[in-house]
C-alpha positions in Angstrom: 16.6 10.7 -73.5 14.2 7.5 -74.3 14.9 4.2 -74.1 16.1 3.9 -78.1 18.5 6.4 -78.2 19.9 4.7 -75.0 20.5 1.4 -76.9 21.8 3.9 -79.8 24.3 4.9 -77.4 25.3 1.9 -76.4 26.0 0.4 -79.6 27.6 3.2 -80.7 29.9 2.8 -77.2 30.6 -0.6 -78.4 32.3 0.2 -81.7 33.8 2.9 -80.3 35.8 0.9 -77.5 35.4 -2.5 -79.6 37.4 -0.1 -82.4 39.0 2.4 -81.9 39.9 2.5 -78.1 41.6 -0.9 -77.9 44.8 0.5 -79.2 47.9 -1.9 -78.1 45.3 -3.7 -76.0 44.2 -5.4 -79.2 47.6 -7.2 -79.9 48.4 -7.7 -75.6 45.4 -9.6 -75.4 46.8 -12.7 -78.1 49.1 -15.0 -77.0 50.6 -15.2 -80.0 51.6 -11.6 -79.6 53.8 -12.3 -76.1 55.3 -15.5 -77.8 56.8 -13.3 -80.4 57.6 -10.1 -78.2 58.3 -11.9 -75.2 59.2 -15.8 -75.4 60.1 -16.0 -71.7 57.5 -18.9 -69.8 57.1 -15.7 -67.5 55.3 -13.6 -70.1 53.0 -17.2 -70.2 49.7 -15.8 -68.9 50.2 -11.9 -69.4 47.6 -11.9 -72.2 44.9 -12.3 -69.7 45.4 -8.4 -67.9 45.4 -7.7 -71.1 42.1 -9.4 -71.9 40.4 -8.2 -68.9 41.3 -4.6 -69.0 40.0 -4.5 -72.7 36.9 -5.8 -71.1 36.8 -3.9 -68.1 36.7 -0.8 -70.4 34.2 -2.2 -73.3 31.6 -3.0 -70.0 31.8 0.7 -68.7 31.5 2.1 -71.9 28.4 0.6 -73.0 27.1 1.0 -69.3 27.3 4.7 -69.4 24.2 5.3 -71.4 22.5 3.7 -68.4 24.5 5.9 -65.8 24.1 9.0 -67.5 20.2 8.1 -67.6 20.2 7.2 -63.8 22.1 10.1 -63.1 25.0 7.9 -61.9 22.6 6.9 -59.4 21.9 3.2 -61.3 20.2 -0.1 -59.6 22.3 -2.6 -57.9 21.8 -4.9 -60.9 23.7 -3.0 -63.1 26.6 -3.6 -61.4 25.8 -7.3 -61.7 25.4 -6.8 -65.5 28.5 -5.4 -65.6 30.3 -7.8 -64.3 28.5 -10.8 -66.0 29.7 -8.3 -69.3 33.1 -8.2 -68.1 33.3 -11.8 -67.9 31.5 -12.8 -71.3 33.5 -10.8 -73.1 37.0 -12.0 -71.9 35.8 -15.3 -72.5 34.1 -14.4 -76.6 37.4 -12.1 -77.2 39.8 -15.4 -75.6 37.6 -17.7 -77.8 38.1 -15.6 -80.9 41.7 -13.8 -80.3 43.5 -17.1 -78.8 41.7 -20.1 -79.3 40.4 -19.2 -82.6 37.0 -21.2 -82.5 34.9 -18.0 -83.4 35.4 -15.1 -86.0 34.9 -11.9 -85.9 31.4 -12.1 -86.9 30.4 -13.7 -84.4 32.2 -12.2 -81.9 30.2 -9.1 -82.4 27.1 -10.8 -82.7 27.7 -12.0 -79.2 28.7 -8.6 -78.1 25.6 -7.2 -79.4 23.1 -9.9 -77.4 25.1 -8.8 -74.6 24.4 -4.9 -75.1 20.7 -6.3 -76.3 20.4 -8.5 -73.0 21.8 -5.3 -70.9 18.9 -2.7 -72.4 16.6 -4.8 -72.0 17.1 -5.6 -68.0 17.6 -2.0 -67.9 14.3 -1.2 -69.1 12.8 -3.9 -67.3 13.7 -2.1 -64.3 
């Protein structure tokens, strides 16, 4: 497999998990969804798991191009990559699903400079 069909891949991860994988992770991860389902001050900050899982998985999935290519054998900054992943997309899926500063548009744009930014460090390897 070359380097292209690798960045195929992982765009293709990304609308996968970005779509159709989110399932009820898509509506745990608004606050405005535990408001209405839960009102309780407990449920305050439960949209965050939420968040984070969804993350969690959207970071492995476009990461497993990569693994699959370094025969799950990857360099140490991958793992730094994904965690720098994890943490940009909590914060561009909070910005977008809670705080409403961004749209959908670009939300994704954002997720693809991070798959962009990820190939490319892979690459550079």
């Amino acid at each position: 497999m070359n380097v292209f069909t690798t960045l195929l891949l992982m765009v293709f991860a990304h609308i996968i998990d970005d779509y159709y994988l989110q399932g009820i992770l898509a509506k745990m991860k608004t606050k405005s969804w535990w408001e209405e389902k839960s009102p309780d001050k407990k449920y305050k900050y439960d949209y965050i798991p939420a968040l984070i899982c969804h993350a969690i998985s959207w970071s492995v999935m476009i990461i497993l191009p990569i693994l699959f290519i370094t025969v799950f054998n990857p360099h140490w900054i991958i793992y730094i990559l994904f965690v720098i992943n994890v943490i940009i997309h909590c914060i561009v899926d909070d910005l977008k699903a809670n705080k409403k500063k961004i749209n959908l548009c670009i939300d994704q744009s954002i997720h693809f400079v991070q798959i962009l930014f990820t190939w490319l460090f892979w690459i550079l390897l």
